[in-house]
C-alpha positions as a Markdown table, in Angstrom:
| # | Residue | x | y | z |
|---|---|---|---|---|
| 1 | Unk | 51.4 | -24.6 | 33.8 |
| 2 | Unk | 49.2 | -27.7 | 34.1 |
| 3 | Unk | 47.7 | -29.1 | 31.1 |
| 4 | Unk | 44.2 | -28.4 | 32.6 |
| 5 | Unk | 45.1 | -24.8 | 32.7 |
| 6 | Unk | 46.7 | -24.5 | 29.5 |
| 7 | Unk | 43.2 | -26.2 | 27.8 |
| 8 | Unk | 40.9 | -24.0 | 30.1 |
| 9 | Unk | 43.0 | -20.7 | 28.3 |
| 10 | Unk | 43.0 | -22.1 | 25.1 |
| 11 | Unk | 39.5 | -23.3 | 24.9 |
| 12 | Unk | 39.0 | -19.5 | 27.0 |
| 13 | Unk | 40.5 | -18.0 | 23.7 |
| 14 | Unk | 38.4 | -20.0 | 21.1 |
| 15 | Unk | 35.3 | -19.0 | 22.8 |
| 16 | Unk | 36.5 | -15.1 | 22.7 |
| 17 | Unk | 37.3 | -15.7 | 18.9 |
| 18 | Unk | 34.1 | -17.2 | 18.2 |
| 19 | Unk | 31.9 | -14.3 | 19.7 |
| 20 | Unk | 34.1 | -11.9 | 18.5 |
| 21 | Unk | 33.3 | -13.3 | 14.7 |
| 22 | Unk | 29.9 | -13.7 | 15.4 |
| 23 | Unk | 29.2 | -10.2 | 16.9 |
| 24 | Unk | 30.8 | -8.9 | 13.2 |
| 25 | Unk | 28.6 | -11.2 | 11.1 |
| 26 | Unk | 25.5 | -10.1 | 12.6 |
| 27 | Unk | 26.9 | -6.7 | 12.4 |
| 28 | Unk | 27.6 | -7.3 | 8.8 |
| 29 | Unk | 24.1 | -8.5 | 8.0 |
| 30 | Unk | 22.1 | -5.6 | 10.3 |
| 31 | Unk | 24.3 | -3.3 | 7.7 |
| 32 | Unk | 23.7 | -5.2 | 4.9 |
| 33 | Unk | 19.9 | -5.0 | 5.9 |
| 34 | Unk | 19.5 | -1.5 | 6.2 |
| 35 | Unk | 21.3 | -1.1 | 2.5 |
| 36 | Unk | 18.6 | -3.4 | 1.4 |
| 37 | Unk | 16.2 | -1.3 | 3.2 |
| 38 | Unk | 17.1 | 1.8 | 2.1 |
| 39 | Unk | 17.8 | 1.1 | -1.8 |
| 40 | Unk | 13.9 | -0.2 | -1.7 |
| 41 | Unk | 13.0 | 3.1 | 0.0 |
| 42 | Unk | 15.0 | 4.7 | -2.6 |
| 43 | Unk | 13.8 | 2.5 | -5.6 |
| 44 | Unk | 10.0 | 3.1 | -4.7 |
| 45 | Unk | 10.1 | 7.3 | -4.5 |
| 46 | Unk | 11.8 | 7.4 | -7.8 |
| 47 | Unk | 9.0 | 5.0 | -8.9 |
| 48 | Unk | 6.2 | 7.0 | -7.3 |
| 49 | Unk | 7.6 | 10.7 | -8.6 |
| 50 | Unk | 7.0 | 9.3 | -12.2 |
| 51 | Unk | 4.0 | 7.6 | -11.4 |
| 52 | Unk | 2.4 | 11.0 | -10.4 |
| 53 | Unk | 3.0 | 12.8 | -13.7 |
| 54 | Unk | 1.4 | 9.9 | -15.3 |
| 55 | Unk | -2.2 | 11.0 | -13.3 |
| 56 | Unk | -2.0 | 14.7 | -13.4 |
| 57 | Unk | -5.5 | 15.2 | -12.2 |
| 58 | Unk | -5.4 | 12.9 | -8.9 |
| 59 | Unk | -1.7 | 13.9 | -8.3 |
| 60 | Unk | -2.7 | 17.5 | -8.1 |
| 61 | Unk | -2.7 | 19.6 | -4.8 |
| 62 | Unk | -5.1 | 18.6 | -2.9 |
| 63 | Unk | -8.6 | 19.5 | -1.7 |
| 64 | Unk | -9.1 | 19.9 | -5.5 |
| 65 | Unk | -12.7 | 21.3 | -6.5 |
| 66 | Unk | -15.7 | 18.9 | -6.6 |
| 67 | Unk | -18.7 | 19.7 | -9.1 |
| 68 | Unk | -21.8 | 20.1 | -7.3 |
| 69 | Unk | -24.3 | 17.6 | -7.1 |
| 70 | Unk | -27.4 | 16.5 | -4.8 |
| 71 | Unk | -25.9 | 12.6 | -5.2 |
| 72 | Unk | -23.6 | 11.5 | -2.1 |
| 73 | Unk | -22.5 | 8.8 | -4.6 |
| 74 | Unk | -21.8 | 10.6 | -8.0 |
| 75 | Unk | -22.0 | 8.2 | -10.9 |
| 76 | Unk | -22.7 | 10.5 | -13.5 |
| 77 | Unk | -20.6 | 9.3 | -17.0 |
| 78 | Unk | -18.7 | 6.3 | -14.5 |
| 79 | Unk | -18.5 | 4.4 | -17.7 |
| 80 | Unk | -17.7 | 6.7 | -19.8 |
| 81 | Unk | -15.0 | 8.4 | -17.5 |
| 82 | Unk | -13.8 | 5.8 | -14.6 |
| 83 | Unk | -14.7 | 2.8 | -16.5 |
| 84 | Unk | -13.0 | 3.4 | -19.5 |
| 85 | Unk | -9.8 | 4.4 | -17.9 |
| 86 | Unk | -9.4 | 1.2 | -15.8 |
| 87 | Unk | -10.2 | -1.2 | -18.4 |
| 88 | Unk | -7.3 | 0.4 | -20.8 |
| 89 | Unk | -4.8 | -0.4 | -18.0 |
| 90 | Unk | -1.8 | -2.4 | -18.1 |
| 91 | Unk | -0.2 | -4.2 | -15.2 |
| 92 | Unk | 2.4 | -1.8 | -13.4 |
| 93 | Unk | 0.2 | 1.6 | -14.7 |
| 94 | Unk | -1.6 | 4.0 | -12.3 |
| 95 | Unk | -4.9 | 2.7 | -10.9 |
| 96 | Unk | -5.2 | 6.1 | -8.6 |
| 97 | Unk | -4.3 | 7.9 | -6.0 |
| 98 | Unk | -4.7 | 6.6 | -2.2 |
| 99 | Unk | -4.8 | 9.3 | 0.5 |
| 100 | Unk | -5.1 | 8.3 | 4.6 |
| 101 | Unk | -4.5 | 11.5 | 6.8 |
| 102 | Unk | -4.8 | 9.6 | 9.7 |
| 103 | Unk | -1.2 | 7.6 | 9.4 |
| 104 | Unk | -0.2 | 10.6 | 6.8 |
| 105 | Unk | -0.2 | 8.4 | 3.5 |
| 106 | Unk | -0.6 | 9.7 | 0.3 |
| 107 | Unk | 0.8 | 7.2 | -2.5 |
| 108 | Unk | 0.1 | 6.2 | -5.7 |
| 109 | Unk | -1.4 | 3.0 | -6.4 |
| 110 | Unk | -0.7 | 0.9 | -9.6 |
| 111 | Unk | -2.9 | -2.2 | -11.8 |
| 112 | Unk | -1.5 | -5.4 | -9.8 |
| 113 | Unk | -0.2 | -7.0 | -6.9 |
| 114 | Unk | 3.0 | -9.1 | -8.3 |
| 115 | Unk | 6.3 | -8.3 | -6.7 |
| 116 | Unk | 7.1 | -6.3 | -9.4 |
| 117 | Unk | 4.5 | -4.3 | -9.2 |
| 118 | Unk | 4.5 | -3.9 | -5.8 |
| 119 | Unk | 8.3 | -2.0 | -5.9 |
| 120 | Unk | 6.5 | 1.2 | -7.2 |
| 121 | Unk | 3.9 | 1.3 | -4.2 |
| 122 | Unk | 0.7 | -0.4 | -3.3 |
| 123 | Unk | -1.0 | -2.2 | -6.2 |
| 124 | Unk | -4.4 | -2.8 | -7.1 |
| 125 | Unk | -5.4 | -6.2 | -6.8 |
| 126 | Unk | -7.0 | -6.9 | -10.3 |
| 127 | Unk | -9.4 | -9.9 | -9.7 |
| 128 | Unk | -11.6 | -7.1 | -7.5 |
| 129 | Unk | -13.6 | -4.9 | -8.5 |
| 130 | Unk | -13.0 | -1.2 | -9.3 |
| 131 | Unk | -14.4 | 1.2 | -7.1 |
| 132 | Unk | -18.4 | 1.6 | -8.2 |
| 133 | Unk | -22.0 | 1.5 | -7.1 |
| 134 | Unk | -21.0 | -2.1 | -6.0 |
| 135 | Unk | -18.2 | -4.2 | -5.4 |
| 136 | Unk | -14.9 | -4.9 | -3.3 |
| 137 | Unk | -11.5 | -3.0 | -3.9 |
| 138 | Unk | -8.7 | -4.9 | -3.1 |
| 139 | Unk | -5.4 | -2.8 | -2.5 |
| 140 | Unk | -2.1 | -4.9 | -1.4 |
| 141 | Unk | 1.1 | -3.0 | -0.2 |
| 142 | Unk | 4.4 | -3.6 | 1.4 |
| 143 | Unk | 5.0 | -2.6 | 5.3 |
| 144 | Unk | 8.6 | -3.0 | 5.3 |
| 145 | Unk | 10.5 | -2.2 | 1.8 |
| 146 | Unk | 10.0 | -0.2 | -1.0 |
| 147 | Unk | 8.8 | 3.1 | 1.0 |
| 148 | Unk | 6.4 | 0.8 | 3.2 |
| 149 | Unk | 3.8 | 2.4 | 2.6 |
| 150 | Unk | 1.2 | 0.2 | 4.4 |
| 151 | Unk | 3.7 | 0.1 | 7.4 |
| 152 | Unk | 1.2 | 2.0 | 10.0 |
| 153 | Unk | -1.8 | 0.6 | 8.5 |
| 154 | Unk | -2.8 | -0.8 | 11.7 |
| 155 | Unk | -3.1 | 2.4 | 13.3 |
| 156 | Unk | -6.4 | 3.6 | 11.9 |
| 157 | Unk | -9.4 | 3.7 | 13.5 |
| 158 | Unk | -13.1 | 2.9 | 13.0 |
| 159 | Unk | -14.6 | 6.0 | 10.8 |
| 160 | Unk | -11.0 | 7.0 | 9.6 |
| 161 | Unk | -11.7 | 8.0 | 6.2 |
| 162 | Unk | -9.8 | 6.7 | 3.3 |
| 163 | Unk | -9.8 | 8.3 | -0.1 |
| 164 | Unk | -9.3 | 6.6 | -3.4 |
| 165 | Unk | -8.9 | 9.5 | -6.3 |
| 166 | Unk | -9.3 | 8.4 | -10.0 |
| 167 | Unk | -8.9 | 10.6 | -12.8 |
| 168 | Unk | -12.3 | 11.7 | -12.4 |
| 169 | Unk | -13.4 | 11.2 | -8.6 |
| 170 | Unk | -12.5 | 11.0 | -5.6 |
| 171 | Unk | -14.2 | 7.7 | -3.5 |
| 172 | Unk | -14.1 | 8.4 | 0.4 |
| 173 | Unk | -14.7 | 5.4 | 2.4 |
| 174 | Unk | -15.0 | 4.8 | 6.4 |
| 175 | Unk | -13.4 | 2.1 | 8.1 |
| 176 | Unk | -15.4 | -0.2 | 9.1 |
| 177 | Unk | -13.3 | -3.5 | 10.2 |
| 178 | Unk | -9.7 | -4.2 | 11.1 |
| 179 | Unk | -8.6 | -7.9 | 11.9 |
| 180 | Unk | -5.3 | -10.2 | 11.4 |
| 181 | Unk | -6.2 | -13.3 | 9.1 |
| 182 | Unk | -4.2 | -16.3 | 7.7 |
| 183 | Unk | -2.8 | -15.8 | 4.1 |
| 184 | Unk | -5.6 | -18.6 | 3.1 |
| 185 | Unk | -8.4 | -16.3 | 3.6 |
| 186 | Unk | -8.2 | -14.9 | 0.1 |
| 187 | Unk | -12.0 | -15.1 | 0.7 |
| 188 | Unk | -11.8 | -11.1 | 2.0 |
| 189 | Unk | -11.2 | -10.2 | -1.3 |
| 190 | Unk | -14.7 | -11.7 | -3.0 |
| 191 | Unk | -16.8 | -9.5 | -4.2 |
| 192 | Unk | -19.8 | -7.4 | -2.4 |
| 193 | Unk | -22.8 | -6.0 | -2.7 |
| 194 | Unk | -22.2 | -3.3 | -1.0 |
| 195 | Unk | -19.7 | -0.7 | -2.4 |
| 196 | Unk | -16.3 | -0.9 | -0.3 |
| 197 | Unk | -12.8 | -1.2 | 0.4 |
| 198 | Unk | -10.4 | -3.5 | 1.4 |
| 199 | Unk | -6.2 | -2.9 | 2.2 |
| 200 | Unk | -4.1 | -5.7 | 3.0 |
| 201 | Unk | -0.7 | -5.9 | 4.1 |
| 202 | Unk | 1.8 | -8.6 | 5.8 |
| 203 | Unk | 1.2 | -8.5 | 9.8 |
| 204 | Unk | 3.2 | -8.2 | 12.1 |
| 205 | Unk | 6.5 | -5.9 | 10.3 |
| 206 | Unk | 9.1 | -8.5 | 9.1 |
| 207 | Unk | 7.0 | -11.3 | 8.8 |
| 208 | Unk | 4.3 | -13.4 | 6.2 |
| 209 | Unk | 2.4 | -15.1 | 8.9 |
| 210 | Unk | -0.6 | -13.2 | 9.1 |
| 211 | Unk | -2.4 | -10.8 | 7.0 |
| 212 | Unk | -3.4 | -7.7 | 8.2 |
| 213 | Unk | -7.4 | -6.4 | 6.5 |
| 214 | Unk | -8.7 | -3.0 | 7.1 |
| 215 | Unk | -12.1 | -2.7 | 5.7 |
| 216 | Unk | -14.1 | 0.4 | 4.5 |
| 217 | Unk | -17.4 | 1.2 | 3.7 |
| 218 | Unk | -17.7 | 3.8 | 0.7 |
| 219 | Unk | -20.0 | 7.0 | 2.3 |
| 220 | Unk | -18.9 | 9.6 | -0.5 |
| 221 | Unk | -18.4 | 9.9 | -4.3 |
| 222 | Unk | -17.5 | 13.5 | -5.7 |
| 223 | Unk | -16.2 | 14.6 | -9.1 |
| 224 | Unk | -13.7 | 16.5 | -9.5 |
| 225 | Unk | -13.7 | 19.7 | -11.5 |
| 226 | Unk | -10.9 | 19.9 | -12.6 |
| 227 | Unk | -10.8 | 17.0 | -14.5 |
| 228 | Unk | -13.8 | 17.0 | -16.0 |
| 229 | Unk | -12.3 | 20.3 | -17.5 |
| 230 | Unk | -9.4 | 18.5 | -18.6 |
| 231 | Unk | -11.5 | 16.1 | -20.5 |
| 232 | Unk | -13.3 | 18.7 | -22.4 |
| 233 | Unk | -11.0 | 20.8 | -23.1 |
């Protein structure tokens, strides 16, 4: 055997070697992945299950019973009722309960946007405003990890309705916008006159590099009976 052939087989036998170790460290990391993956999933129902005992009224079965009224927008006792419950609340507690039948989300949404925060579901961002007469709801959540709950976001549609239950009400908005920005445009978060809604979410799947913002416009505001029965019980 020529010394050509006997490098050819040798350097024939590294290369084999080399893919063959490669091929099982991207196969350990693709496993090692979905264990992430899955312990996030995990992680963010347990987090959810106790975070809808903690809002028995907007975690109840749902259509619940609305009072009647003649006002599209119900503000009736909003300070008293809405107002008072979301300035009492600490980072990482229950901000509401955020329902999209459109992309078949229903999910409890907590006070803040850290990473923390974020593991139990989507959070409210708390330099917007709460849902009211006026103003612009922020709502961050995760489309990957932690029950990705955001993860189909950018399926809905213009005049998909999305409904944000509080103790006391339940705010229905219509979409109105979708669009991919940079991170830097925190601007889409700034308050408005006119009442609204605004989800934001990392876009596309797997990656920081955009942001993707689905606006809605708020066209409903009911009470619900039965907690206004709770509170006077």
């Amino acid at each position: 055997m020529t010394p050509q052939v006997m490098r050819a087989k040798r350097n024939s036998s590294g290369g084999r070697i080399a893919a063959h170790a490669m091929g099982n460290l991207l196969l350990g990391m693709a496993l090692g992945l979905a264990v992430y993956y899955g312990l996030t999933d995990v992680s963010a129902r347990l987090g959810q299950a106790i975070l809808r005992g903690r809002l028995p009224a907007a975690g109840a079965e749902l259509p619940p019973t609305f009072v009647e009224s003649d006002d599209d927008l119900d503000m009736s006792e909003w300070e008293a009722q809405d107002g008072a419950y979301w300035d009492n609340l600490a980072d990482g507690d229950v901000f509401g309960r955020l329902v999209i039948n459109r992309i078949g989300l229903d999910v409890m949404v907590v006070k803040g946007h850290s990473r923390e925060a974020l593991k139990d579901g989507p959070g409210w961002i708390d330099y917007t405003d709460p849902p009211g007469q006026t103003g612009n709801v922020g709502i961050a959540g995760h489309r990957t990890t932690y029950g990705a709950p955001f993860r189909r976001l950018d399926e809905l549609k213009l005049g998909d309705t999305i409904d944000l239950y509080s103790p006391f009400r339940r705010y229905r908005y219509a979409v109105s916008e979708s669009k991919r920005v940079t991170p830097d445009r925190v601007d889409v978060m700034d308050s408005t006159v006119d009442p609204r809604l605004t989800l934001s979410a990392c876009d596309p799947p797997y990656s920081a590099r955009f942001r993707l913002i689905v606006t809605g416009s708020l066209v409903d505001v009911s009470v619900m009976a039965t907690a206004t029965e709770e509170v006077t019980d």
